[in-house]
C-alpha positions in Angstrom: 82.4 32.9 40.2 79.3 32.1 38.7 77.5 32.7 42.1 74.5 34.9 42.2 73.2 36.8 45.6 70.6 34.2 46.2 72.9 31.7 46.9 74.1 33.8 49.7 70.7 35.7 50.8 68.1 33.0 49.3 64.9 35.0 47.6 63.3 37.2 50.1 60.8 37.7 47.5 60.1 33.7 47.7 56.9 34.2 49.7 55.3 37.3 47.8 55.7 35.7 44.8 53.4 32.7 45.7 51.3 34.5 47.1 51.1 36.8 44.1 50.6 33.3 42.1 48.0 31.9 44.1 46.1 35.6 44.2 46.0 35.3 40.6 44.9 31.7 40.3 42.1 33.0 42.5 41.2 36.1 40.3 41.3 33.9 37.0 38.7 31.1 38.3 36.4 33.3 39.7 35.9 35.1 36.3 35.9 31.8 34.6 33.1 30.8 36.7 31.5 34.3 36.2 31.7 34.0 32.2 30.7 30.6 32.6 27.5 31.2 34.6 26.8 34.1 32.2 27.1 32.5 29.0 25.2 29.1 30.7 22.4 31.6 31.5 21.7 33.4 28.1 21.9 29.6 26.8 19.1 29.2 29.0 17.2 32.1 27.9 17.8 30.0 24.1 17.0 26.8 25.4 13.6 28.1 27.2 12.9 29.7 24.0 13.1 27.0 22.1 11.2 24.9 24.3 14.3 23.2 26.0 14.7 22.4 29.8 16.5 25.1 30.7 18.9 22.9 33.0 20.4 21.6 29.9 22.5 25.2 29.1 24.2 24.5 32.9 26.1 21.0 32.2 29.4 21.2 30.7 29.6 20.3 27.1 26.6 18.5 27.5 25.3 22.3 27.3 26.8 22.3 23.8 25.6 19.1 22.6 22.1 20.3 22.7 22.8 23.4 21.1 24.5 21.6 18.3 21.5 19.1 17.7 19.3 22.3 17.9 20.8 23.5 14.9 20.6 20.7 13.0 24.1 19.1 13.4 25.4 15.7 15.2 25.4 16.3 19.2 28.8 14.1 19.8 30.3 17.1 17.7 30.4 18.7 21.1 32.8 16.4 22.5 35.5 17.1 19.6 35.5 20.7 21.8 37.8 19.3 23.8 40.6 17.7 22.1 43.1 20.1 20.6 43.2 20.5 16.9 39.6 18.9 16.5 38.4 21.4 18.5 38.5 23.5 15.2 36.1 21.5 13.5 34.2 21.8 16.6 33.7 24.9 16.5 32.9 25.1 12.6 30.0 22.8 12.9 29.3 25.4 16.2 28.5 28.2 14.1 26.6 26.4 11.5 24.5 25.5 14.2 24.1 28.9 15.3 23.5 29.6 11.9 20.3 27.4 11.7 19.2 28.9 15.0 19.4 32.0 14.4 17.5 31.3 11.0 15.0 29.8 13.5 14.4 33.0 15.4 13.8 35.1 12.4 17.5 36.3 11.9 19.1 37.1 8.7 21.8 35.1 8.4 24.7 38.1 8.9 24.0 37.4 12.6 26.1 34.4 12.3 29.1 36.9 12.3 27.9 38.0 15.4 28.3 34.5 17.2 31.6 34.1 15.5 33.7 36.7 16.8 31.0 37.3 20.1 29.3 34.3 21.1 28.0 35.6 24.4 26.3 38.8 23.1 24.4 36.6 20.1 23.3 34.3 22.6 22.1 37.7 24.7 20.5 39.0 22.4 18.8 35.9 20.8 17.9 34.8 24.6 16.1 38.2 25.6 14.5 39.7 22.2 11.2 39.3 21.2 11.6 36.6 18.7 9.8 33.3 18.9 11.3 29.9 18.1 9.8 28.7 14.7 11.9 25.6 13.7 10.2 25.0 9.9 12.2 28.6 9.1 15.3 26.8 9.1 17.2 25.2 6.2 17.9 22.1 8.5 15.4 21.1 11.0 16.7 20.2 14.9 17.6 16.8 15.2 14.4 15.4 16.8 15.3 12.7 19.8 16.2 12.5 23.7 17.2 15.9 24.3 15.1 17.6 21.9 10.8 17.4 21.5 9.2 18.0 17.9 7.1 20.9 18.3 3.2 19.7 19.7 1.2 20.6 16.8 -1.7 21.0 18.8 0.0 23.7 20.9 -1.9 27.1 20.9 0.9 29.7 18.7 2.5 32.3 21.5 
């Protein structure tokens, strides 16, 4: 009684809808990877800016640990990105960052809003404007180390 018509016919609609899954699996990662390579390239238009190798902006979180210790804050804060609920304070300590960057480059510090709700265009616009990189304008200096060179003082100004 409780017998439905696939039981009888089986679903003729079996193969349409894995293909219509695996289409859109396939639509999905390619504009992951797009948005990926896009935001990974205007981090490198940061990253060049601020004297960085740009290859650093195209490793996965790694990307994100250099952009954290160029604002100012702890690099492992990066990894707290991936686990869920941490991933909050990730994300605070993100735009903090951005914060001190965007100081950096001559900002006001509304801009911050900006990279909160449209983290792509604020590292657009920071990447391709005419600003230069001038660290000492920041309330908290870049962390100094492995991934990051203190400013050559006997470097000509741009």
């Amino acid at each position: 009684m409780g017998e439905t018509l696939d039981h009888y016919y089986g679903n003729a609609y079996y193969g349409l809808d894995l293909l219509l899954g695996i289409l859109f699996a396939a639509i999905y990662i390619v504009f992951f990877l797009a948005f990926y390579a896009l935001n990974a390239w205007f981090l490198s238009k940061v990253f060049y800016k601020a004297g960085i190798r740009r290859w650093k902006a195209w490793v996965p979180v790694y990307n994100y640990w250099v952009f954290l210790e160029l604002g100012g804050q702890q690099g492992w804060l990066a990894i707290l990105a991936l686990i869920p609920i941490a991933n909050i304070v990730a994300w605070v300590f993100m735009c903090i960052a951005a914060y001190n960057i965007g100081i950096a480059f001559a900002k006001e510090s509304a801009w911050v809003v900006l990279y909160i709700f449209l983290p792509w265009l604020w590292l657009a616009i920071i990447g391709f404007d005419s600003s230069r990189w001038e660290p000492w304008r920041s309330p908290v200096p870049p962390r100094y180390g492995a991934n990051i060179s203190p400013p050559d003082p006997a470097a000509p100004a741009a």
